[in-house]
Steps between C-alpha positions, in 0.01 A plus 500: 500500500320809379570824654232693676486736226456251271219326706324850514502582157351141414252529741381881354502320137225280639265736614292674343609870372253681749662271821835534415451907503381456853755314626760684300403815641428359842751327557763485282605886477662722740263782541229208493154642471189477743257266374234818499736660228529173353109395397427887462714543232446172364132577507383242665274425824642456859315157522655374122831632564546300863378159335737584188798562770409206680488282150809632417701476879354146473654380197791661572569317805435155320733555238768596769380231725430696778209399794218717496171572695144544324 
């Protein structure tokens, strides 16, 4: 069986470099970030940035087959 570690680091390789910033630094840090410093640094728009974290929380939680809520 795969450690969690493992399982995380897979599931960053499959997103897409932008998605697995956001969840890196929203998540996966221990000073984690607010989303607002998040998509303003990234440059992007509050209404991109929320469906990018969304994408990227989604296919997260397949890969780690974990139940989630659209």
């Amino acid at each position: 069986m795969n450690s969690i570690s493992q399982l995380l680091d897979d599931g960053l390789n499959t997103l897409s470099a932008e998605e697995s910033i956001i969840i890196g630094r929203r998540y996966l840090v221990k000073n984690n970030d607010t989303d607002y410093q998040i998509y303003t640094e990234m440059h992007l728009g509050k209404t991109k940035y929320y469906k990018m974290k969304k994408r990227a929380v989604n296919k997260m939680g397949i890969l780690l087959n974990l139940e989630f809520y659209k």
